[in-house]
C-alpha positions as a printed Julia matrix, in Angstrom:
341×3 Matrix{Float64}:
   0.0     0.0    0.0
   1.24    3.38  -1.07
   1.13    5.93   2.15
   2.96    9.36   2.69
   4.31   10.72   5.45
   4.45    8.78   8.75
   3.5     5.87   7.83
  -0.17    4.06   7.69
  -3.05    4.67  10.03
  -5.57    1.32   9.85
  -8.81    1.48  11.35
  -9.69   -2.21  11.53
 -13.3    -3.2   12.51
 -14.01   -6.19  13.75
 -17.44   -8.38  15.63
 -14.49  -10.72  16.72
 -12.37   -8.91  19.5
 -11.1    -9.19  23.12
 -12.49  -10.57  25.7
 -13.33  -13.38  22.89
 -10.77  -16.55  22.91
 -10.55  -17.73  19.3
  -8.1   -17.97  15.86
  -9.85  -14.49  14.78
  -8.81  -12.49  17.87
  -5.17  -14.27  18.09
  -4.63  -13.09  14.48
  -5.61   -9.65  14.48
  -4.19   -8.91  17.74
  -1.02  -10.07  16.74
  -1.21   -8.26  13.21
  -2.11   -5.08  15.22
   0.8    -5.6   17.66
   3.51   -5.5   14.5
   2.37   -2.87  12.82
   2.29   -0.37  15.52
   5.49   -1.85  16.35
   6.69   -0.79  12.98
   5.32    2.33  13.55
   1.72    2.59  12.13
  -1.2     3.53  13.99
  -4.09    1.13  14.4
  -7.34    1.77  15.91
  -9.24   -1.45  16.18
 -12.94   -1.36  16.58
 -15.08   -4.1   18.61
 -17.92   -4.6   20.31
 -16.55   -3.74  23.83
 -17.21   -0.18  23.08
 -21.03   -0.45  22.01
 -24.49   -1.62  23.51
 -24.05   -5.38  23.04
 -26.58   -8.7   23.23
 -25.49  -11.73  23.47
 -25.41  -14.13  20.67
 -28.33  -16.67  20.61
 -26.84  -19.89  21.66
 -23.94  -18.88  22.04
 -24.02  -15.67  24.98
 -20.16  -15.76  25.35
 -20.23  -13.81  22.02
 -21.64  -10.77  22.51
 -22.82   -8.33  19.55
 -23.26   -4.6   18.82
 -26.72   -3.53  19.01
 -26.86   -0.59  16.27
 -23.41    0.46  16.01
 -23.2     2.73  12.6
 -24.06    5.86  14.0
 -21.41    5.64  16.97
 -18.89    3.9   14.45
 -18.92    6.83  11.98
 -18.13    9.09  14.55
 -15.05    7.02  15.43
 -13.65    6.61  11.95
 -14.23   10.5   11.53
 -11.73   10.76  14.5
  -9.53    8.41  13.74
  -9.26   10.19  10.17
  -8.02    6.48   8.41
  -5.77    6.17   5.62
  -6.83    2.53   5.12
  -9.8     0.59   6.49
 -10.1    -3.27   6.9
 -13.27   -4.97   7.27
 -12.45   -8.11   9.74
 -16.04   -9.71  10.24
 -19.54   -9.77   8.48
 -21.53   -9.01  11.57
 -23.54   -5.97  13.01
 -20.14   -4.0   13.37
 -18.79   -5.44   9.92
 -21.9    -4.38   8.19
 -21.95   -0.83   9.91
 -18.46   -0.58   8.54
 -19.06   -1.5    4.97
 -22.45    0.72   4.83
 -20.12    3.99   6.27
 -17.32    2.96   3.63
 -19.69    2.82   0.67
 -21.89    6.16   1.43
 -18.83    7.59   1.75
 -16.69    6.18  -1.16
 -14.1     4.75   0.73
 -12.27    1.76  -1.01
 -12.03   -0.76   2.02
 -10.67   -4.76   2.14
 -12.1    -7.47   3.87
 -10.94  -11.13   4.98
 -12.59  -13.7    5.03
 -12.04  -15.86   8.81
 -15.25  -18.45   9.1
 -17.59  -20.57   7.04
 -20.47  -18.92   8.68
 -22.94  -20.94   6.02
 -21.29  -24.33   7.39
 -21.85  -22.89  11.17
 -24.83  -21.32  10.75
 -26.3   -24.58   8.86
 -25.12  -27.34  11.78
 -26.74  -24.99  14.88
 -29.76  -24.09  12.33
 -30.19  -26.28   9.79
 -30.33  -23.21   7.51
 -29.59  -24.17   3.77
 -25.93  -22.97   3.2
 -26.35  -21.32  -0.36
 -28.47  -18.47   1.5
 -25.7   -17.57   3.61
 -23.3   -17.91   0.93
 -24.86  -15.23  -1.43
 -25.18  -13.14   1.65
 -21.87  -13.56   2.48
 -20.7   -12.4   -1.27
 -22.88   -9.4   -1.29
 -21.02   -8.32   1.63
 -17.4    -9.2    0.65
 -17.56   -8.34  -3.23
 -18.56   -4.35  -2.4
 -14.74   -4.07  -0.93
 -11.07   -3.92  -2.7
 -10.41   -7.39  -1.54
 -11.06  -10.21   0.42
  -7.96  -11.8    1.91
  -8.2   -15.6    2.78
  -5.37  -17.65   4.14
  -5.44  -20.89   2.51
  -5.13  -21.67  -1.39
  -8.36  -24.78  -0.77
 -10.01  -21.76   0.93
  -9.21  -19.06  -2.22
 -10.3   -22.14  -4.63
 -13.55  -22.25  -3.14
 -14.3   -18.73  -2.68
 -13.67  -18.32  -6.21
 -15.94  -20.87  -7.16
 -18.8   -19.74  -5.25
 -18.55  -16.01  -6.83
 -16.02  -14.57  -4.89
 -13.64  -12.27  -7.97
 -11.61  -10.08  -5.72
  -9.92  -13.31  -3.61
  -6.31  -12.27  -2.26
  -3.6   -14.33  -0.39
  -3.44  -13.5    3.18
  -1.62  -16.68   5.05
  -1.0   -17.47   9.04
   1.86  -17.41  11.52
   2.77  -18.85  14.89
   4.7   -17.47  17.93
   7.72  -19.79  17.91
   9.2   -18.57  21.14
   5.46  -19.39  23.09
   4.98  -22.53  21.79
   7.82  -24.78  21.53
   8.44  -28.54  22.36
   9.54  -27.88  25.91
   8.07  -27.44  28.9
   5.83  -30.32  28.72
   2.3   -30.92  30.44
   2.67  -34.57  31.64
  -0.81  -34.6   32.22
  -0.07  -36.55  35.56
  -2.33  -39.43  36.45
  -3.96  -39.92  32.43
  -3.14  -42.92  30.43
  -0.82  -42.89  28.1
  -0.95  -41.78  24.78
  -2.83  -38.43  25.48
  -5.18  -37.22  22.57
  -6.16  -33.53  22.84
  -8.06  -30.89  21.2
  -7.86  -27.23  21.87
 -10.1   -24.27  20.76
 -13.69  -23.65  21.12
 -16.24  -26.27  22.81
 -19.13  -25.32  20.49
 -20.87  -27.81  18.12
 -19.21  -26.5   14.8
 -16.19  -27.69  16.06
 -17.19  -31.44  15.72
 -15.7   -31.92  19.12
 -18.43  -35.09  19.47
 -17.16  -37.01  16.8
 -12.97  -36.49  18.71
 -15.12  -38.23  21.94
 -16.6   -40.71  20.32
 -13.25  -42.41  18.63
 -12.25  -45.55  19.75
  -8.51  -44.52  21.11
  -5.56  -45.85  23.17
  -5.09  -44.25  26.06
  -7.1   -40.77  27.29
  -8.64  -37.99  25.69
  -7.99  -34.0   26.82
 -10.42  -31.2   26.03
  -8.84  -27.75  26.51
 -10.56  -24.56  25.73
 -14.54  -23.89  27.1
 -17.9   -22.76  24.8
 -21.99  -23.59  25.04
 -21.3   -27.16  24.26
 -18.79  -27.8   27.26
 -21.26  -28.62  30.37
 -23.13  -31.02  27.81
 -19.98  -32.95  26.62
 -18.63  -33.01  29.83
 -21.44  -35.15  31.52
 -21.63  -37.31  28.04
 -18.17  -38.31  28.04
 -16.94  -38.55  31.56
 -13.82  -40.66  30.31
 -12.24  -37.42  28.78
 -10.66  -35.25  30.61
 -12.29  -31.4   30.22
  -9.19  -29.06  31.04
 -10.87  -25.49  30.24
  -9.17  -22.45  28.94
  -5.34  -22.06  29.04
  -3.2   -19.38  27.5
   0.11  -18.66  27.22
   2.51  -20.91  28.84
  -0.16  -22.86  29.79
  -1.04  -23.93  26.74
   1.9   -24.38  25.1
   2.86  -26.7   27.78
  -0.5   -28.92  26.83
   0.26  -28.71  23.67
   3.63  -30.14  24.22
   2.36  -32.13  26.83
   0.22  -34.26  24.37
   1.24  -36.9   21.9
  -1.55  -36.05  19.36
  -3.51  -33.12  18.63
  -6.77  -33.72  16.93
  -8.35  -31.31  15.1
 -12.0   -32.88  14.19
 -13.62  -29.12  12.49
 -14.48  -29.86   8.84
 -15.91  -26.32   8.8
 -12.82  -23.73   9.42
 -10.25  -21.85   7.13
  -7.2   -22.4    8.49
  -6.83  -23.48  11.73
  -3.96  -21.45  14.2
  -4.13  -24.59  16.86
  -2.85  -26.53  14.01
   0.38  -24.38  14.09
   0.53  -24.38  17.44
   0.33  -27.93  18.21
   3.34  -28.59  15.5
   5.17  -26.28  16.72
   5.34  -27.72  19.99
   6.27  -30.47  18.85
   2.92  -32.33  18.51
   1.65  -33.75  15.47
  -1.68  -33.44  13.74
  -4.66  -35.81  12.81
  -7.4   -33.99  10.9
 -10.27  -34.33   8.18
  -8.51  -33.84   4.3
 -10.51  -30.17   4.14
  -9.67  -26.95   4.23
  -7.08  -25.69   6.0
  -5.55  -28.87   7.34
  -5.02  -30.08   3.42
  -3.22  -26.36   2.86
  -1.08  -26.48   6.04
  -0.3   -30.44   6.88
  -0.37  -32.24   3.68
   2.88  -33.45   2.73
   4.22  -32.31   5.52
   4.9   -35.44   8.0
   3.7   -33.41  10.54
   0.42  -34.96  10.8
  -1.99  -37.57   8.98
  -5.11  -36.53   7.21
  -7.57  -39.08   6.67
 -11.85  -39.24   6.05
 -11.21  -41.95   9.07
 -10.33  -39.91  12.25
  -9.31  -42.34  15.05
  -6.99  -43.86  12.28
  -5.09  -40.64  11.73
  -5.23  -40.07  15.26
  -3.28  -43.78  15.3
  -1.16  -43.23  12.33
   0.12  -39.4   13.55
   1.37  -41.12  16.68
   4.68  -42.46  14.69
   5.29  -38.68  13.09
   8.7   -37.28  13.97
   8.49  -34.81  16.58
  11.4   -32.83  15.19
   9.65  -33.05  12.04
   6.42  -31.39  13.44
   8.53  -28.28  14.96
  10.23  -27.83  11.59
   7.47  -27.77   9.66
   5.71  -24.86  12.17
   9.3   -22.75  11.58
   7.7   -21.94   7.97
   5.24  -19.72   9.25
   6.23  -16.3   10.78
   4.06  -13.63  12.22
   6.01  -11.13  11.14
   5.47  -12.41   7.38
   1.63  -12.51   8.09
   1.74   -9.16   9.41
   3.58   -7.89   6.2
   1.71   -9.81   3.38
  -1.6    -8.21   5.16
  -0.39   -4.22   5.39
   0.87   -4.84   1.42
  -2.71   -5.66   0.29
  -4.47   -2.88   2.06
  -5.66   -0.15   0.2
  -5.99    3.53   0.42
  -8.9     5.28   1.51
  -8.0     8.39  -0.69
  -5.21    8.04  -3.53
């Protein structure tokens, strides 16, 4: 992105933001971080700051209640030189309506299969949600989506302004030491870690027939029913940081049972600690661990849940070394665009 004098001032908006604990809010946190750390000034926009409800079935998430007036008056302030669209809900929407009365070129990325998730907690046909979804992404500059699967089948659904926007991974948080032993569980230790919420397919990780004990980390609506399902599995709740790095390294397979999301950060994090991967063959996991010997993709879970316990754990680390923050960070200011040229 062309930019004159001091350097680039980003208004980001996004229905995804702190207090939330998820791949959306790790990524543009961290994106945020380096840029102002190169010097640029970014003023992200969630729902923290507006009148807020809770999302039906899901009141962790909580969402703006008639934002655009409020949000206009913010951007006015800010006075952006670029403006990035993170989300497609209320505050997303707000954002695009304020960009387009006003004639400001804007980008957008695309983080969710919102038709896959709204479909499994609605039953909702997907291709509804899907045209929706391009009405809302084709009025920017540019949607950015991480994967080359994911790009593929944006572009065959209608998407024309599709640009390449991969992932990174803190190396020095999550590395192969210090380990969880995850005292007192069988040996080997299966885990997944993210959201607890039925578009994760967390049901069908519980269900496999597997050596040894299964490890839940991470909390969401679907938790408390899970929990008294399967009370074999061992339901460790949120940890960040340290913490979960070390259960990361801690475990001898992560399994990552979503058919439904883009990329997949936990992926990177498990490898890079060390810990291999058994997924679906789908989007994301095809992008970041075929071919990798990182991990074992297979339509038959509990066997690449078996198979990924002979992958090199040397091998797994290695492989996460590829991706850098710093690179995300870059490829993302490049493909902005300006609000004036």
């Amino acid at each position: 992105m062309a930019e004159s004098g001091g350097g680039l001032r980003l208004l980001m908006v996004s229905d995804a933001w702190t207090p939330q604990v998820n791949g959306v809010v790790r990524t543009l946190s961290t994106v945020s971080a380096l840029l102002r750390r190169r010097g640029d000034a970014v003023e992200v926009v969630g729902p923290e700051r507006f009148r807020t409800v809770p999302t039906p079935s899901y009141p962790e998430i909580r969402l703006a209640v008639r934002p655009r007036a409020a949000l206009a008056r913010m951007a006015d302030a800010f006075a952006p030189t670029a403006v990035h669209v993170a989300t497609e809900g209320p505050l997303g929407w707000a954002m695009r309506a304020i960009c387009l009365a006003r004639g400001w070129p804007f980008t957008t990325s695309f983080h969710t299969k919102f038709p896959e998730y709204l479909h499994a907690r609605t039953g909702i046909p997907p291709r509804f949600a899907w045209a929706v979804l391009r009405r809302f992404h084709e009025s920017g500059a540019g949607t950015f989506a991480a994967t080359p699967s994911l790009r593929e089948e944006l572009a065959l659904r209608g998407f024309t302004k599709v640009r390449a926007w991969t992932r990174g991974v803190d190396l020095d948080l999550f590395r192969p030491e210090p380990r969880d032993p995850w005292e007192g569980l069988p040996r080997p230790v299966f885990l997944y870690a993210g959201r607890v919420a039925v578009e994760k397919n967390i049901e069908t990780f519980l269900r496999l027939d597997l050596p040894g004990s299964k490890v839940v980390v991470g909390d969401g609506p679907q938790r408390r029913a899970l929990q008294a399902r399967f009370r074999s599995a061992h339901f460790a709740g949120w940890r960040q940081g340290e913490a979960l790095a070390a259960a990361y390294a801690g475990a001898d397979v992560s399994v990552f049972p979503s058919r439904t999301d883009t990329f997949g950060l936990v992926i990177l994090e498990a490898m890079a600690c060390g810990t291999p991967v058994a997924a679906y063959p789908v989007t994301g996991p095809l992008d970041v661990i075929a071919g990798s010997g990182a991990g074992v993709l297979d339509e038959d879970l509990g066997r690449a849940a078996k198979a990924a316990l002979e992958c090199d754990r040397a091998r797994c680390r290695a492989h996460a070394e590829r991706y850098s923050w710093e690179a995300c960070a870059e490829a993302f200011r490049q493909q902005l665009v300006p609000v004036r040229s």
